[in-house]
ZAMARGU-4260 file (C-alpha; in steps of 0.2 Angstrom, whole numbers, plus 5000, padded with zeros to 4 digits):
<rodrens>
0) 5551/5651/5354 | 5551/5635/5366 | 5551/5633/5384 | 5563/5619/5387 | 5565/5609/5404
5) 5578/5598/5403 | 5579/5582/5418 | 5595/5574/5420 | 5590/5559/5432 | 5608/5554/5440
10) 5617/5566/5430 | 5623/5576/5449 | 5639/5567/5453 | 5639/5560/5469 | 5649/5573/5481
15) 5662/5560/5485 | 5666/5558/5468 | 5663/5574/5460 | 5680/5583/5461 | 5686/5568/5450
20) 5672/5565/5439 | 5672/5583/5434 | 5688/5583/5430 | 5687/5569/5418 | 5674/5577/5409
25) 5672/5585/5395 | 5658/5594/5391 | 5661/5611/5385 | 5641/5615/5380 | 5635/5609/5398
30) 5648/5621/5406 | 5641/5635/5395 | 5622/5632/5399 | 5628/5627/5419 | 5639/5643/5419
35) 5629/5655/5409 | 5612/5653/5419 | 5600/5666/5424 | 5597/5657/5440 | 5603/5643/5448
40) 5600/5633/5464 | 5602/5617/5473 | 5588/5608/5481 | 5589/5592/5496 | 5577/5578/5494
45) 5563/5581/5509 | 5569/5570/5523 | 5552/5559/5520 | 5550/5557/5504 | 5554/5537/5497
50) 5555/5543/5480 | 5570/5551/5469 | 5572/5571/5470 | 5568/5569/5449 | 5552/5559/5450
55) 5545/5571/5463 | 5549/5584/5454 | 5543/5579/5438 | 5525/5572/5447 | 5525/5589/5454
60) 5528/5597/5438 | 5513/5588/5430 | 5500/5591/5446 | 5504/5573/5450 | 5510/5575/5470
65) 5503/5571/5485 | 5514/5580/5494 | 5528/5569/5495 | 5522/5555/5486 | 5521/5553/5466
70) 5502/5548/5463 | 5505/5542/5445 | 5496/5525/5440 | 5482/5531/5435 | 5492/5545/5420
75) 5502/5532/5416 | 5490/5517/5414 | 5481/5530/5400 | 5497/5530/5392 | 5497/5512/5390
80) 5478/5511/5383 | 5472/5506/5399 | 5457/5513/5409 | 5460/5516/5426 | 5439/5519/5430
85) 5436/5525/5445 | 5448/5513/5456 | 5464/5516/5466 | 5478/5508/5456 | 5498/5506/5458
90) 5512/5503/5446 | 5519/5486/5450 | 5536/5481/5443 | 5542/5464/5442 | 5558/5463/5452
95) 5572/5454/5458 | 5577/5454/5480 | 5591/5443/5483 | 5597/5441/5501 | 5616/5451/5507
100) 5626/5447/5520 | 5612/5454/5532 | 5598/5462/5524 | 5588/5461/5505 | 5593/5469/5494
105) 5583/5474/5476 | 5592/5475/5459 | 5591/5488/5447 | 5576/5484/5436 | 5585/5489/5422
110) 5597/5475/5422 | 5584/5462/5422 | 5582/5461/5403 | 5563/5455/5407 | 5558/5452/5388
115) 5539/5452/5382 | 5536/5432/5382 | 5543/5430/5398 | 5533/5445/5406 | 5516/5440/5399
120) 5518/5424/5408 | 5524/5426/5424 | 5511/5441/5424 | 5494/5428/5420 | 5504/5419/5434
125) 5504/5435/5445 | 5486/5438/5439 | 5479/5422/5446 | 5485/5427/5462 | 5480/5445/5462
130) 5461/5438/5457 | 5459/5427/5471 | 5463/5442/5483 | 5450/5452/5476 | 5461/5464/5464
135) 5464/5467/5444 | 5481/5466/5439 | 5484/5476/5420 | 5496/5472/5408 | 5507/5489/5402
140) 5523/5483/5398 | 5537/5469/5401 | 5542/5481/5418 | 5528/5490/5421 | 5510/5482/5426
145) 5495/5488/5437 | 5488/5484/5452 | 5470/5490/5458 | 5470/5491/5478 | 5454/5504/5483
150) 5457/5498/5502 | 5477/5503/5500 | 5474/5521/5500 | 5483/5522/5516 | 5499/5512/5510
155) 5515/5520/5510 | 5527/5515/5496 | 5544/5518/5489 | 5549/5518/5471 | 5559/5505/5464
160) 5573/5519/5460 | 5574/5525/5476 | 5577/5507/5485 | 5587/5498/5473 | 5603/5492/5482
165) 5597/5499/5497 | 5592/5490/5513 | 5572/5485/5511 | 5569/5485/5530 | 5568/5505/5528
170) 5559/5505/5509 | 5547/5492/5508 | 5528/5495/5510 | 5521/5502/5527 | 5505/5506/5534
175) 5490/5497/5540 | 5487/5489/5521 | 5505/5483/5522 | 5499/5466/5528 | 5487/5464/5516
180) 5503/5469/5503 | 5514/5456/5512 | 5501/5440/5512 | 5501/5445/5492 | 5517/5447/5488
185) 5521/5429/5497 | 5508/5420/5487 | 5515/5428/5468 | 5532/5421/5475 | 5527/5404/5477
190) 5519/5404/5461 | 5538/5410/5454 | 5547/5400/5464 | 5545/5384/5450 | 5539/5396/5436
195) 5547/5389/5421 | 5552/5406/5416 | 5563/5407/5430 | 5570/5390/5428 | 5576/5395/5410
200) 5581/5411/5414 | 5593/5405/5429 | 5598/5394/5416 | 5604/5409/5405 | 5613/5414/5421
205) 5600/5427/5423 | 5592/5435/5442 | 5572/5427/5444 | 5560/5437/5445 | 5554/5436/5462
210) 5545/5449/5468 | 5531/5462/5462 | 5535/5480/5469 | 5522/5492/5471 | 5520/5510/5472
215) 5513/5528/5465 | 5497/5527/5469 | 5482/5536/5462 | 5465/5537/5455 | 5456/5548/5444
220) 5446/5556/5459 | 5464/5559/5468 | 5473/5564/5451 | 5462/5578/5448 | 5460/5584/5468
225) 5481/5584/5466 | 5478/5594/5451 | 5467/5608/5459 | 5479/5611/5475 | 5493/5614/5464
230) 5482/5626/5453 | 5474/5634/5466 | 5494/5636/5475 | 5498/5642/5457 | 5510/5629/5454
235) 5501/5622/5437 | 5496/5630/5423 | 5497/5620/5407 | 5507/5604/5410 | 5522/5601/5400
240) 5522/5588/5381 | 5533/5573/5386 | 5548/5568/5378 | 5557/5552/5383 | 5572/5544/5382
245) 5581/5529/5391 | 5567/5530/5405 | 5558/5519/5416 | 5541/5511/5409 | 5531/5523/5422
250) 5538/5538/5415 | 5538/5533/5396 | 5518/5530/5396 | 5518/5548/5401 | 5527/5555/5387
255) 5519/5561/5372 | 5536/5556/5360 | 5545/5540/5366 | 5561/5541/5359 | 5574/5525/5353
260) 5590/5534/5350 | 5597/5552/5355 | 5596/5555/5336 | 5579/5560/5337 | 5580/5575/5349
265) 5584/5586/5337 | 5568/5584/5329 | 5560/5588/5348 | 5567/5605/5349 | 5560/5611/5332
270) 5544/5606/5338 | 5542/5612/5356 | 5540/5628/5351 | 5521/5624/5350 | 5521/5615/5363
275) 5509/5628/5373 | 5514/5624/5391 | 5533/5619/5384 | 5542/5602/5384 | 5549/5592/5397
280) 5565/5583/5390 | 5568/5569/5401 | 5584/5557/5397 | 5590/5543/5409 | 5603/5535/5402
285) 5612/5540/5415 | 5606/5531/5429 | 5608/5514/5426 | 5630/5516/5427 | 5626/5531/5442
290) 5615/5515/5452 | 5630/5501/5448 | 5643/5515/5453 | 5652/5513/5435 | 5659/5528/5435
295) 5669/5528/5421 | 5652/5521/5409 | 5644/5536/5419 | 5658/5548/5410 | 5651/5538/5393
300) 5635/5544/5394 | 5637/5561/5400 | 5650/5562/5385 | 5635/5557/5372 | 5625/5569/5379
305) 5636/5581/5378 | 5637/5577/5359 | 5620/5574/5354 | 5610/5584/5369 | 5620/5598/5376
310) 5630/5604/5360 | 5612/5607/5349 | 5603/5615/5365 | 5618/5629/5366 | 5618/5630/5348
315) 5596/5633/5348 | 5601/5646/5362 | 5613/5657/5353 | 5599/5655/5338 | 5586/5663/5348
320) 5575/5646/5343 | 5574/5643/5364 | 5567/5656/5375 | 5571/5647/5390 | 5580/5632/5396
325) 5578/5625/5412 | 5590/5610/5416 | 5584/5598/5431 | 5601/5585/5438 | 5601/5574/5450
330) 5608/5562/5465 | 5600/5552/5477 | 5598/5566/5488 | 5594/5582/5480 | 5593/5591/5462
335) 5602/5606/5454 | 5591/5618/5446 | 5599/5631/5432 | 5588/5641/5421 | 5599/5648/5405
340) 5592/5661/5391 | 5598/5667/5373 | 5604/5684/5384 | 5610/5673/5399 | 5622/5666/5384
345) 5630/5683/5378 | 5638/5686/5395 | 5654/5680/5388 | 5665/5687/5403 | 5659/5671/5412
350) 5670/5658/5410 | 5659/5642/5405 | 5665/5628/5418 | 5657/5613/5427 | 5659/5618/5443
355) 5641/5615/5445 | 5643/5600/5446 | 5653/5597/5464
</rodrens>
């Protein structure tokens, strides 16, 4: 039977919101799997971490923390075909930073619809640049590139996630590298600044790209140190398969099956039952109407979860084909953590409600 953990980035309501938004919802299966649970508590975001409570806990998951920091370029660079060697390397995402009334401000990433021909050439742009300071710049995907730093070690960074919207004074880079970060990301700007890819996407009523983002640090040397201090605290055994859906390029190069549509997580659940240290379900199509505060989209996409995620989990639970279903949601500041079973789901005296949720 399989071993399920299910991670629901933005799918906690907001508290301010929540009274209302579970209201509106309907979702009779979630209720079932949140109600019906075996365990079940709620966890705050550590006061310094600059990352989202879901990508800690996923890095965490897979021995990929450095406490409070995701150390993920390296894993995810192999699952792009790239080899990291024996350098330090960051994800770098091509972004957007327009100016607020008062502060900078970053865009979703998501929204920048950054397509293939226009990446590759704003990133030779970006390439040129990174070579005459002395670092490789890789090429993964239209969002997602890699940067090799060895003397950034030090460098603290946020993830793009966790600072969209937000004011940059308290996310962008810090420590004694920062500098060295700042006098970089000036020179890729200038070189954008007249790109002709951002002429013709203005054009279109598009956001420039203006800005690279780094952060997520790692090298094969740290990944595997990272990896022992969680085995020897006997917090790893065999990592968790990958399935991903609706996710940020980082996260999809880290899963084993990339998935285009929730049609195909059916076909995930008969199969993680060989998947010897279970499957990590990760969908986040959540999060893109959770970041722009569209609440009622938000309600959209929980509703097609609860149809093509939730209904088939309870149904594979009362089957006795799932052995154990952990489900992971979460805000900005925390994460709700329920883990339900095929018994959990035969105590029919409790009532299945979303209460969960507020």
């Amino acid at each position: 039977m399989a071993h399920i953990s299910l991670v629901l980035p933005f799918a906690l309501p907001v508290p301010e919101f929540a009274p209302d938004l579970v209201r509106a919802l309907q979702a009779p299966a979630l209720a079932a799997l949140l109600s019906r649970a075996s365990g079940a508590s709620l966890h705050p975001l550590e006061p310094t971490a600059r990352v989202l409570p879901h990508e800690l806990w996923i890095a965490r998951k897979l021995g990929l923390a450095n406490g409070v920091a995701p150390g993920i370029a390296a894993s995810s660079m192999r699952g792009y075909g790239l080899d990291p060697g024996d350098g330090t390397w960051f994800v770098v995402n091509p972004a957007h930073i327009q100016i607020a009334s008062s502060h900078l401000m970053m865009g979703d990433l998501r929204q920048l619809d950054l397509r293939e021909i226009e990446a590759r050439a704003l990133f030779e742009s970006a390439r040129a640049c990174c070579e005459e300071a002395g670092h490789a710049l890789q090429y993964g995907a239209p969002d997602t590139w890699f940067l090799r730093a060895d003397e950034w070690e030090g460098i603290q960074t946020a993830s793009p996630d966790a600072a969209v919207g937000m004011n940059l004074t308290d996310w962008v880079p810090t420590g004694t590298q920062s500098r060295a970060f700042r006098k970089l990301q000036n020179e890729v700007q200038v070189n954008w600044y007249t790109h002709p890819v951002n002429a013709q996407r203005e054009g279109r009523g598009q956001a420039p790209i203006n800005a690279i983002w780094p952060w997520g640090a790692a090298s094969v040397a740290a990944e595997h140190a990272q990896r022992l201090v969680a085995r020897a605290a006997g917090k790893l055994a065999q990592p968790p398969k990958i399935a991903a859906y609706a996710t940020p390029g980082w996260l999809t190069a880290l899963a084993d099956r990339r998935l285009d549509s929730l049609a195909g997580i059916v076909s995930v659940l008969d199969e993680a039952g060989n998947d010897e240290g279970g499957r990590l379900l990760v969908c986040g199509n959540v999060a893109a109407p959770a970041i722009a505060a569209d609440w009622h989209g938000w309600l959209q996409q929980m509703q097609a979860l609860e149809e093509a995620l939730f209904a088939p989990l309870l149904a594979a639970l009362k089957q006795g084909r799932i052995k154990t279903l952990r489900l992971v949601l979460s805000h900005r500041d925390g994460h709700l953590e329920t883990t339900t079973t095929p018994m959990s789901q035969r105590k029919f005296w409790r009532r299945p409600t979303l209460e969960r949720l507020t």
